[in-house]
Structures are given as C-alpha cells and as structure tokens.
N, C-alpha and C positions, 0 to 999 in steps of 0.2 A: 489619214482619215480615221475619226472615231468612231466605231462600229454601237450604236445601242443598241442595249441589252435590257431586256426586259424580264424583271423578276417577280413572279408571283408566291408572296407568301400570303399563305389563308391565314387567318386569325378567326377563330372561334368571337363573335360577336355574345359578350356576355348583358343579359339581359336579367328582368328580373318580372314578377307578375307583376304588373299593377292590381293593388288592394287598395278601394278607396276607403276601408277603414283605417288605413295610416295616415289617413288625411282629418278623418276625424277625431282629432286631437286634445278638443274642451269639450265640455259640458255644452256650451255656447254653441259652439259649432254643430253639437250632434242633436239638441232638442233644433235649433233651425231647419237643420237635412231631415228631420220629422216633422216637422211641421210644415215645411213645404209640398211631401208628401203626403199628408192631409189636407191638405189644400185641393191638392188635386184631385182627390174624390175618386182613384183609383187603387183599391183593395192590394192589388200583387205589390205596388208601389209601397206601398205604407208598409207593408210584411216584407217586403226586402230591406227597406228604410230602417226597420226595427234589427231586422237580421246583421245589416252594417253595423250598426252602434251595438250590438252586442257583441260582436266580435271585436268591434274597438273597445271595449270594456274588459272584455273575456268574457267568451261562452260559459266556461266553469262559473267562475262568480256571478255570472247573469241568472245560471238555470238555479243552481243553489237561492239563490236571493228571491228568486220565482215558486221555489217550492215545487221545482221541476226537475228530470235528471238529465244531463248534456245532450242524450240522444234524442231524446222527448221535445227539447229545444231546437236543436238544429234542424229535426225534422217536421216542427212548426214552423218558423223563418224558412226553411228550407225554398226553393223554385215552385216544385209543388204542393205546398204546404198550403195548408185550410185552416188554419185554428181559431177556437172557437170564440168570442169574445171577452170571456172568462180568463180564455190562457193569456190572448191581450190585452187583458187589463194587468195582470200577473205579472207580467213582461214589462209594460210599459211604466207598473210602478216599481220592480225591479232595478229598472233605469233611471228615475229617482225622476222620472218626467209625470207629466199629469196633461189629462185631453180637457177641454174647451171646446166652449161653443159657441159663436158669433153669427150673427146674421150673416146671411151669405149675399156679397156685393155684384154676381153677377147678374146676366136678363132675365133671370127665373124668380116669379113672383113668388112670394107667398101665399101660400093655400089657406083661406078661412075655414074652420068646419062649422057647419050651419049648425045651430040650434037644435034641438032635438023636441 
C-alpha cells in the first residue's frame, strides 16, 4: 500500500501595486478619465483624476511644464490637496488638456437671473 505524503512548499506569492496610471497610456485615454471626472461634479475626483495623468506623464515634466516644483505638485494632486483654481488651470494646461462647458443634461434646471 502507498502511504501519501503531503508536502507543503510556501511560495512567496509575488505581486505587484496596482497603478492605474499604467493604464493610462494615450492622450485619449487620459483627457476621457478627466473628463469623466468632470462630469461628476466631484472636486477630490477631478484632483485625483489630474494627479493620475500626471503621474502617467511624469510628475517632473508635469510640475516643470506648470511652472511649479515636484513637491508643490504632488502636494496639490496629493489626497488632501486644495489647490487653487490657478494651479488647476496650470496643471491642466500642463497636460496639454483644455476644460469646457456644456449644458448640464441632468433634472437640475437652469437658473434665470431676473432683471434688475
């Protein structure tokens, strides 16, 4: 009779981060992932949005091209980053992207302002 035997080898399971600015790969691809974040009308969204495609660009060449310095950038984009509309404009034409405005399709009307 054959006696099993059971052998346990561990294997170190290698793994790696997931970064989805490795996914953002075109031009195409990264003015879309900003733009859909614009869409959403959620601030933190759109300043992480920016913060991925700049690091799919390179932070260096981004903050250089901003007229900003790497640390100045990252800690704009950064989680709890504020920055001011100025440095996002700076940014965003950095990125060689440009903002729009279109009527907004959802149930919120538009506001007349009466006459004065």
């Amino acid at each position: 009779m054959h006696k099993a035997t059971s052998k346990t080898k561990s294997a170190a399971a290698s793994t790696t981060r997931f970064d989805a600015a490795d996914y953002l790969n075109s031009e195409l691809l990264q003015a879309a992932y900003v733009t859909a974040a614009l869409e959403t009308g959620d601030a933190d969204f759109v300043r992480d949005a920016l913060g991925l495609v700049a690091r799919a660009r390179g932070m260096s060449t981004i903050a250089k091209k901003a007229g900003l310095n790497r640390e100045s950038l990252y800690k704009a984009l950064g989680e709890t980053g504020n920055p001011e509309f100025g440095t996002v404009m700076r940014i965003v034409g950095a990125l060689g992207l440009t903002l729009s405005a279109q009527p907004a399709t959802s149930g919120r009307g538009s506001r007349r302002r009466r006459a004065a």
